[in-house]
N, C-alpha and C positions, 0 to 999 in steps of 0.2 A: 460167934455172931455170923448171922448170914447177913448178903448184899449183893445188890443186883444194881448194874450201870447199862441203864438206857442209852445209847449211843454210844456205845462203849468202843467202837472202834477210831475214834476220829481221834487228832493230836491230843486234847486234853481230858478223855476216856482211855486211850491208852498208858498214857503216863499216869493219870488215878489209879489204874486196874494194879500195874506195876508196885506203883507208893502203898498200897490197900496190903500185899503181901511182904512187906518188907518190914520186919521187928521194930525198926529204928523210926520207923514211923509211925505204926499203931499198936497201944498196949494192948488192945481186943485182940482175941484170938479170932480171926477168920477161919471158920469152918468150913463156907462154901461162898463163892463168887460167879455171879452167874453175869457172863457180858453177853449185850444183844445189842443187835444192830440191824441193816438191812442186805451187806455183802458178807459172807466170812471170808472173804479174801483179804479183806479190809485186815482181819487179823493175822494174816502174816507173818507181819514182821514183829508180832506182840513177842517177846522171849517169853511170857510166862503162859502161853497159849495151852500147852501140852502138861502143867502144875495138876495133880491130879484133885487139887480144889478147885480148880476152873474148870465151868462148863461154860459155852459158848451156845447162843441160839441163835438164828435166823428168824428177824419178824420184820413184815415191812409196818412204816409207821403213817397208817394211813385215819381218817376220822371216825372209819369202823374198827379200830383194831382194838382187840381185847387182850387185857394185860393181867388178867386174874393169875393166869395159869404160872405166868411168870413173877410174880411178889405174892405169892402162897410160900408162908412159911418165913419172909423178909422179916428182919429187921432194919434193915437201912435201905433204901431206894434213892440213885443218884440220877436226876433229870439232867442228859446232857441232850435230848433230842434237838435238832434243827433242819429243817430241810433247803435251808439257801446260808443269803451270808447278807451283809447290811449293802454289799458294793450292786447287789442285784436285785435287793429285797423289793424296791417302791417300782418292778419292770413289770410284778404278778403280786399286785397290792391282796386280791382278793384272796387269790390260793394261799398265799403269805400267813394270813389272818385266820385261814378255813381249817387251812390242813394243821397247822402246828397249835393251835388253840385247843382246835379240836381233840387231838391226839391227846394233849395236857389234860384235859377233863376226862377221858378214858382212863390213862392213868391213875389221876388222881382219885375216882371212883372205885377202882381199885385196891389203891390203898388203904382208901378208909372202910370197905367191904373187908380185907385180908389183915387189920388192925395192924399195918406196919408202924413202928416206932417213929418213926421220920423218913423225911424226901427230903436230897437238898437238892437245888435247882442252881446251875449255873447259870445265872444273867451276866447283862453285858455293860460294864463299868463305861465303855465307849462308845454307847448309842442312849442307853434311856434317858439321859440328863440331857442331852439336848447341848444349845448354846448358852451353856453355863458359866460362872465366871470360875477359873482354875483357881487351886485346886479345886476341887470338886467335892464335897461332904456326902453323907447317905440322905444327909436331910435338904440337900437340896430341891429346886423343884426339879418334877421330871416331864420336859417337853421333848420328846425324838422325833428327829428331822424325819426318818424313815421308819417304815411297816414291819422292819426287822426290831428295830429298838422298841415297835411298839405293842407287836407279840409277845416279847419279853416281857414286857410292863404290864402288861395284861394277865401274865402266866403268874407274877409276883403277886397280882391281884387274886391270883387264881386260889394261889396259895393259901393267902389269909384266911380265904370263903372259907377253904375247908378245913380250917385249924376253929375257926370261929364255931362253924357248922358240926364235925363230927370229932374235934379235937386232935388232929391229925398235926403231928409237930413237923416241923419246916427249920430249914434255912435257907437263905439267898445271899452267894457269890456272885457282888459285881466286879467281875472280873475284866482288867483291863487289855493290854496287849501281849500276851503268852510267846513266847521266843522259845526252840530251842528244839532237842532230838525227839523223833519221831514226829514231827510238822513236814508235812508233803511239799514240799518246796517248791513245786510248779504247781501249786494252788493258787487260792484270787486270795487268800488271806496270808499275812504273816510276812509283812515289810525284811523285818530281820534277817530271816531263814532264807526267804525267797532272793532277798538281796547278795546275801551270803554264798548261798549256790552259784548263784549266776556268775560272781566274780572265782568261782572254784574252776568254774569251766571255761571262764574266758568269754561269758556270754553278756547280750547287752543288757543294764538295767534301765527297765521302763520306771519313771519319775512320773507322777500324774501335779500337776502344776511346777513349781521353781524349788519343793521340798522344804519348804517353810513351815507346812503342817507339823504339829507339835500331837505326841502322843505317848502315852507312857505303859514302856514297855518292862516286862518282867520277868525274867527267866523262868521256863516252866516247874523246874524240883521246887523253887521257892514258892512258885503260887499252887502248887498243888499241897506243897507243906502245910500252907494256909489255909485250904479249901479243908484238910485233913481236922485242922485244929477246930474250926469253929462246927465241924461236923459231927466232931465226938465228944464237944464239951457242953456243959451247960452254962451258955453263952448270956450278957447280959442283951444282946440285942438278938431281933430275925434277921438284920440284914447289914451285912459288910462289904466293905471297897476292898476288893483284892488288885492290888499295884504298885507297882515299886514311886507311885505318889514325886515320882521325878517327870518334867516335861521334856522331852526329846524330840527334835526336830531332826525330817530325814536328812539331814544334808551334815547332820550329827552322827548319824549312823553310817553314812555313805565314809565320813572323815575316818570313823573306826576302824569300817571294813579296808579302807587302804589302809592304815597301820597293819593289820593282822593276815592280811589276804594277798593285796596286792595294792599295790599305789597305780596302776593303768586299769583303773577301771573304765568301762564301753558304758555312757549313760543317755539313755534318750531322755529329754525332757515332753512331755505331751500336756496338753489342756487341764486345768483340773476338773475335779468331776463335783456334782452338785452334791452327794452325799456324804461328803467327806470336809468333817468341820475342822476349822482353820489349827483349834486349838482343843485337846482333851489329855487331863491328866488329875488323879482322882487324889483326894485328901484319905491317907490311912490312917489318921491320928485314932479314928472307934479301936480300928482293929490291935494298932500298935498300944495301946493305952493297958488291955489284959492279958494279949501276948506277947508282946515284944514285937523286935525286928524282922518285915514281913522280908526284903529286898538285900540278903546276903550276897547276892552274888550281884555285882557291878556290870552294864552293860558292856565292856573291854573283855571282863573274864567269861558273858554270859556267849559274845561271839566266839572265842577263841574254842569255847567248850563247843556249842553248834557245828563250826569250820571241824573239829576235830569229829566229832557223830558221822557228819556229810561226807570226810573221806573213806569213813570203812562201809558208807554205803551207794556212794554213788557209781 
C-alpha cells in the first residue's frame, strides 16, 4: 500500500507518519510513504525520516498548488493541511477561508483524477460544534464560533461533494485535544505539553481567564490508534469523534502537572479570549460501540509519558 500525509510534518502528521510504519499498528504492508509539507526542517526530529520507505517533499500549500504529481499511484491520502490555528483564525477571516478551502479542492481534484482509494481528513472535535451541550455526538448540530472550525466544516462538506460526485471514499476525524511527544511546546496550541514544559523549565504558565474552561484532551498514540482504525476499516459511518470523551478543566491539569512535575508552579492568570468556549468535550460512544476503548492511556500517565519525551528533548 502506498500513502501520502499532507502536512505531514506538524504534531499529529508526525506521529501518524511514525504509527503508519509500525506492525503493531497496521496490518497493510506499506510500501511507500510520501510526507509533504512546507518546511523539511519541520522533519527533523521525525526518527523515521531517513526509512528507505520515506520519501519527504517540499510543496507550499497555496490556492494554486497542484497535487497530481504527489497522489499518482496513492492509495490512501491523509488531509492534515492547516495554515493557522482556531486561537487566531477569526484575526484573517478571509485568507482563513481562501487559502485552506482552496487548497482542499486542489487536492481533492486530484484525487479523484489519480483514483485514489480514500482521503481521510482530520477535523476538529473542538471547533465545528460550536456551543453545544457536552458530551458532544457527531450528530450534533454544527455552529463554529470561529473561521478556523468553519474551514473545517466546509472541507467535511467538501468531502461528501466528491464521494457523491466522483465516488471518491472519505473519512472524517473530529479530533479533539492531542497531548503528548512530538507537540512544539512553545506553540499557540496544546494546553498540556505547553504547560508541561513550562513547569520543566521553571517557566511561567500563561492561563487565559480563571482555567475553568473544560476540554477533552487525549494522548496522541491513542488518537492516532484511532485515526488508524477507522482509516483502514470498513467503517459503519464517515464521520467520528476522536477523544478521550472525559471534560477536563485546566486547573485540572495545572493540579497534575504539580503532582508529576513540580508543586511551585509560576502562573499568570490573564483575560480570557473570545474564541475559546467555556466548555467542549465530545461523546465517543460511535466510535467506542465497533472498536472498543479509544482513551487508554489516563491524563496522570498521559503527562508523565510527555514530561518524560521533553527531557531527552529539551
Amino acid at each position: 500500500m502506498k500513502i501520502a500525509i499532507m502536512g505531514a510534518a506538524g504534531f499529529v502528521g508526525t506521529n501518524l507518519a511514525i504509527a503508519l510504519l509500525r506492525s503493531d499498528y497496521v496490518s497493510d504492508d506499506i510500501t511507500k510513504l510520501v510526507l509533504v509539507d512546507e518546511k523539511t526542517e519541520y522533519f527533523d526530529s521525525n526518527p523515521i525520516k531517513n526509512e528507505e520507505r520515506v520519501k519527504i517533499v517540499t510543496r507550499n500549500f497555496q490556492p494554486n498548488t497542484n497535487f497530481s504529481d504527489l497522489v499518482e499511484d496513492m492509495d490512501m491520502v491523509f488531509h492534515l493541511i492547516s495554515t493557522t490555528n482556531p486561537t487566531i483564525s477569526n484575526q484573517h477571516i478571509s485568507d482563513e477561508i481562501t487559502v485552506n478551502v482552496a487548497v482542499t479542492v486542489n487536492l481533492l481534484e486530484a484525487c479523484a483524477e489519480k483514483k485514489v482509494r480514500r482521503i481521510v481528513f482530520i477535523s476538529s472535535g473542538g471547533t465545528v460544534y460550536g456551543n453545544a451541550p457536552c458530551p458532544i455526538p457527531e450528530t450534533a448540530n454544527t455552529n463554529p464560533i470561529n473561521t478556523y472550525g468553519i474551514q473545517k466544516l466546509a472541507i467535511e462538506k467538501l468531502l461528501y461533494v466528491y464521494h457523491y460526485l466522483y465516488g471518491l471514499d472519505y473519512r472524517i476525524a473530529r479530533l479533539s485535544n492531542p497531548y503528548g511527544p512530538y507537540q512544539r511546546p512553545n506553540g499557540r496550541l496544546g494546553a498540556v505539553t505547553t504547560f508541561t514544559n513550562r513547569a520543566l523549565k521553571g517557566e511561567t504558565i500563561q492561563v487565559y481567564g480563571d482555567g475553568s474552561v473544560v476540554r477533552d484532551y487525549i494522548y496522541i498514540e491513542d488518537a492516532i490508534r484511532a485515526i488508524l482504525n477507522i482509516s483502514f476499516c470498513d467503517c459503519k459511518y464517515k464521520i467520528y469523534n476522536i477523544g478521550s470523551g472525559i471534560g477536563t478543566s485546566i486547573q485540572e491539569v495545572l493540579k497534575e502537572i504539580r503532582k508529576i512535575v513540580t508543586e511551585n508552579l509560576q502562573i499568570h492568570f490573564t483575560p480570557g479570549r473570545s474564541v475559546d468556549l467555556s466548555k467542549n468535550y465530545l461523546n465517543i460512544q460511535r466510535y467506542e460501540d465497533e472498536f472498543g476503548e479509544i482513551a487508554i492511556t489516563g491524563l496522570r500517565e498521559g503527562i508523565r509519558k510527555t514530561q518524560h519525551f521533553l527531557k531527552r528533548t529539551i
